[in-house]
N, C-alpha and C positions, 0 to 999 in steps of 0.2 A: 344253458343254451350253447349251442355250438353252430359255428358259422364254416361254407367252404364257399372257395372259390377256385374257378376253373378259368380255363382261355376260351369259354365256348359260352359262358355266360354271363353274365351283369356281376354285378358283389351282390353275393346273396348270402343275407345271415341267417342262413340255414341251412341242412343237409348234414352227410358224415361225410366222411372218407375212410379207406380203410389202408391199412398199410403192411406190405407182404414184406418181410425181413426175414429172409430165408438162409440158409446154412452157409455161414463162413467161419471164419477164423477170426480172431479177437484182433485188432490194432497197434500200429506201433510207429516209433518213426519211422521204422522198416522194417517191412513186416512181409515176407513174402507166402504165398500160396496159389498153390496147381490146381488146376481141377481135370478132370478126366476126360480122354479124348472121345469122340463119339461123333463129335460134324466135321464140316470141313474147313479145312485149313490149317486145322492145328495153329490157329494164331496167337502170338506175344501179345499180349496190353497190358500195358503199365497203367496204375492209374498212380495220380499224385494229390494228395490232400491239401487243402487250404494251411490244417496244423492236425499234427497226429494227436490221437487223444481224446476228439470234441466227439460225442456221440454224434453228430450229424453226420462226420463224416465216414464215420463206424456204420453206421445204418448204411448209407449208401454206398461202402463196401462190400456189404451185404448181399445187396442188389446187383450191383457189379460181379461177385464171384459167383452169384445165382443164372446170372445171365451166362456169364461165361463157362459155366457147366453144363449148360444148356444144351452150349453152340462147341464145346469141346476144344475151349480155349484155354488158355493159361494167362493167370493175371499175375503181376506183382505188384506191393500198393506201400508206399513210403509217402513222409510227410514231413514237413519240418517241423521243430519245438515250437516256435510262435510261428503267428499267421504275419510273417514277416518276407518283402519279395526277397533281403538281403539272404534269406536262408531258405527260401526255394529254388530261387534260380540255379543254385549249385546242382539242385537234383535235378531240374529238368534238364541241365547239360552231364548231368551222366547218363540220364535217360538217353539223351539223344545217342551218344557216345555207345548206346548195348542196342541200340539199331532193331525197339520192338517193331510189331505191324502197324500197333494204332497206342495214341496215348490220351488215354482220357485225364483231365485238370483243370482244378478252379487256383483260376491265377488270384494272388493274393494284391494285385495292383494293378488298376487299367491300364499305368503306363508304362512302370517298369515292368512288367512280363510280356511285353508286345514283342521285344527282340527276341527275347529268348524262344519264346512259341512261335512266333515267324520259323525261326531255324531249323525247327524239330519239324513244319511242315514245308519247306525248303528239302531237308534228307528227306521228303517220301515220304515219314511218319504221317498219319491220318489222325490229326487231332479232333477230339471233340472236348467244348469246354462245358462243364457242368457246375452247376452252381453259380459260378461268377464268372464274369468276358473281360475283356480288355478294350480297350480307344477304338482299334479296325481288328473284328475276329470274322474279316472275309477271308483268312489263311481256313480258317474250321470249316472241316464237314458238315458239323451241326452243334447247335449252342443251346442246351438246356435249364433252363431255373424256374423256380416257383414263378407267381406273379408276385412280385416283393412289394410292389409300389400298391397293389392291389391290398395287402398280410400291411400293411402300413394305416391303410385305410380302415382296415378292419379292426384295429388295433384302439384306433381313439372311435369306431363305436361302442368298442365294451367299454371304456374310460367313459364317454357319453351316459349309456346306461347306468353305471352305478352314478352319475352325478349329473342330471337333467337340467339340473341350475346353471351347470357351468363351472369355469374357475380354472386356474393357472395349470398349464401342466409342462412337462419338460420330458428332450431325447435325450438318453444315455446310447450311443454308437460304440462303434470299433474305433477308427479313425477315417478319415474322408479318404477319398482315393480308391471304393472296394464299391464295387456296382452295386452288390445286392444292400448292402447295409444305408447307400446313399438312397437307394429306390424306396427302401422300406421308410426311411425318414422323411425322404420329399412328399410321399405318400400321404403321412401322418401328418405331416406341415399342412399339408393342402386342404386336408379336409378339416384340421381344426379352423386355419384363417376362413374358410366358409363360414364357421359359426362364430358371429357376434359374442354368444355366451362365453367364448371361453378367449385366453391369452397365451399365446405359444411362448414361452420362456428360452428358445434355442434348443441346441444338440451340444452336449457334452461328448468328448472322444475317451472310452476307457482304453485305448489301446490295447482292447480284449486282456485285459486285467480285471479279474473279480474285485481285488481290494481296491482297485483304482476308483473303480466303478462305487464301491460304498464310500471311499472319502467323496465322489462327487455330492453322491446324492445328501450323505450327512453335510455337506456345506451349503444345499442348495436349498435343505430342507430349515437349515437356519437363517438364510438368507430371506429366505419367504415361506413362512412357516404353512400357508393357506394352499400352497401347490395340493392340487385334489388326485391328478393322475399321472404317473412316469409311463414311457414307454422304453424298455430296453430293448435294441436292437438283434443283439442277440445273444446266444445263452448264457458267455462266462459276461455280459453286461447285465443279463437280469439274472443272475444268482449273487451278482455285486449289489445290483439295486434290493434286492429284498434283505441284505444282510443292513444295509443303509439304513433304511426306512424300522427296520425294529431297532438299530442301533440309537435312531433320532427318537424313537418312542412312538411314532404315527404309525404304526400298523394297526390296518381298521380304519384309518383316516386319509389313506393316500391308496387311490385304487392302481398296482402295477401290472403291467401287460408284458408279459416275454415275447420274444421270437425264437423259437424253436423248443426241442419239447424234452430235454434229456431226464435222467432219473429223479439228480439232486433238484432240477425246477418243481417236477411232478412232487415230491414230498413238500417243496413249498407253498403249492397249489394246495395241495391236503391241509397244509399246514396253518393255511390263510393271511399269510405273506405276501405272495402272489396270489392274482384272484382270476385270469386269463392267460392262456398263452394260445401261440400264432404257431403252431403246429406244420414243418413243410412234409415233404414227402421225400424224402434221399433217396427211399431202396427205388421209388419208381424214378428218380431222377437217374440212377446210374444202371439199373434197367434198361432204359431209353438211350443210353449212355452207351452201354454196350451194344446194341440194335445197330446204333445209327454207324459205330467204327465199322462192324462184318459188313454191311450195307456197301460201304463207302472201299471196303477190300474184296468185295466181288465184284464193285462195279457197278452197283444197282442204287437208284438214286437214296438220296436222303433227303431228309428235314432240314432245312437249312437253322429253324429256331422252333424250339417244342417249350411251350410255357405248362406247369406244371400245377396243382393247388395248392391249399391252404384249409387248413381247419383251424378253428378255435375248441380249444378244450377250457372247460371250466370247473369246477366241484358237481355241477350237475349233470353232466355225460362222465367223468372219470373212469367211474364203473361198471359204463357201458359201451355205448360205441366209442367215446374217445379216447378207452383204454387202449384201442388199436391203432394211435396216432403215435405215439409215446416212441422216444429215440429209443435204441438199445445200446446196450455200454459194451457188449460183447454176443456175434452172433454164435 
């Protein structure tokens, strides 16, 4: 079964989505790429990664150089090692310091990257933030993300599904502090305390660490051996959680749910480790991304906030429509 949701309709667990990851160049902390002139402006955009490396934000690099080849821009796309504000902020003040047009970024902290993005739309820069916002991102042109709280919800229906009865389950996150990973959780929270049948156990922080993420689960899973579903928030939490849960010996017996969709989850998926995942959309996230910066540098209005879907993939779309959800590890 596969489930989408959009900003224009209910949660609906059903539908596909497809997803266009068109030509760029592979990722890095810093990784730069041109594309060729052809519109107007010849505009600079920087984009800046939450952490280089994570296929999410590889796909929606993707999307970004796709767009910008388009409009016959030039992008350059750097990221820090962890999804850390202590080691982003550095880039987004050299960003500012090389004085592009527009700077597309998901800030890695609501609070601490409020200064730093104020600044960069203070010098002129035209931010647009994608993926994740901050505290006040009325400095932004336009503010794009899946529906996360929505991809939360959707998360403990597949958990629901394999287990009708009911029974304990638990969030493995990033850390608190990150929009989209809190949205996704509140999400999940809400809809389990609806159901009587089931016990919400908290959120664990893997401080996006895989291994972090399996000592949680291997202690959590010895704590209360009956936990029926995880939801890992996002990808390096649910490749932690699946490695957890074979580690504790319950695979087969604890239904887990990812958030996002890269290679090593999809073999998990295959594998019957993981038995759902919550699929976003990047390339269309930084697509939209790019749209709304040119918008905003000619003058012409923009979207103030573009919410975007969500698909679930499971063993029984893999091989069909929702092999076209699937992150890419290099365009």
């Amino acid at each position: 079964m596969m489930w989408k949701k959009t900003a224009l309709t209910g949660l609906a667990l059903a539908g596909t989505a497809a997803l266009f990851l068109t030509g760029c160049s592979s990722s890095g902390s810093t990784d730069s790429t041109s594309a060729a002139g052809g519109g107007d402006g010849d505009y600079k955009i920087s984009f800046v990664q939450g952490v280089a490396g994570d296929e999410f934000y590889i796909s929606m690099q993707c999307g970004i150089e796709a767009a910008a080849k388009e409009a016959g821009a030039t992008v350059t796309t750097q990221g820090p090692e962890k999804f850390d504000p202590t080691l982003q902020k550095p880039l987004i003040d050299s960003v500012v310091a090389s004085k592009p047009d527009a700077l597309l970024v998901a800030p890695t902290d609501v609070s601490a990257m409020q200064a730093p993005l104020q600044a960069a739309a203070d010098a002129g820069i035209k931010v647009v933030l994608v993926d994740t916002t901050v505290e006040d991102p009325s400095f932004a042109v336009s503010a794009i993300a899946s529906d996360n709280k929505g991809g939360g919800a959707a998360a403990f229906d597949a958990i629901k599904e394999a287990h009708p009865d009911g029974g304990k389950v638990l969030v493995v996150s990033i850390d608190p502090g990150i929009s989209t990973s809190d949205a996704r959780a509140e999400g999940f929270q809400e809809a389990v305390e609806a159901d009587s049948d089931f016990e919400f156990l908290g959120i664990q922080y893997s401080h996006n660490e895989p291994a972090t993420a399996a000592e949680i689960v291997t202690a959590a899973l010895q704590k209360d051996p009956d936990i029926v579903g995880i939801f890992a928030a996002n990808l390096f939490a649910a490749e932690g959680t699946a490695t957890g849960v074979q580690q504790a010996g319950k695979q087969g017996d604890v239904t887990v749910v990812g958030f996002d969709a890269g290679p090593a989850q999809v073999e998990q998926l295959k594998n019957g480790v993981v038995q759902a995942l919550v699929a976003q959309e990047p390339a269309t996230i930084g697509k939209d991304g790019v749209e709304q910066a040119i918008a905003a540098l000619k003058g012409e209005s923009t979207e103030k906030e573009i919410q975007t879907g969500f698909t679930v993939i499971t063993q029984d779309n893999l091989d069909g429509e929702g092999a076209d959800a699937v992150y890419q590890s290099k365009c």
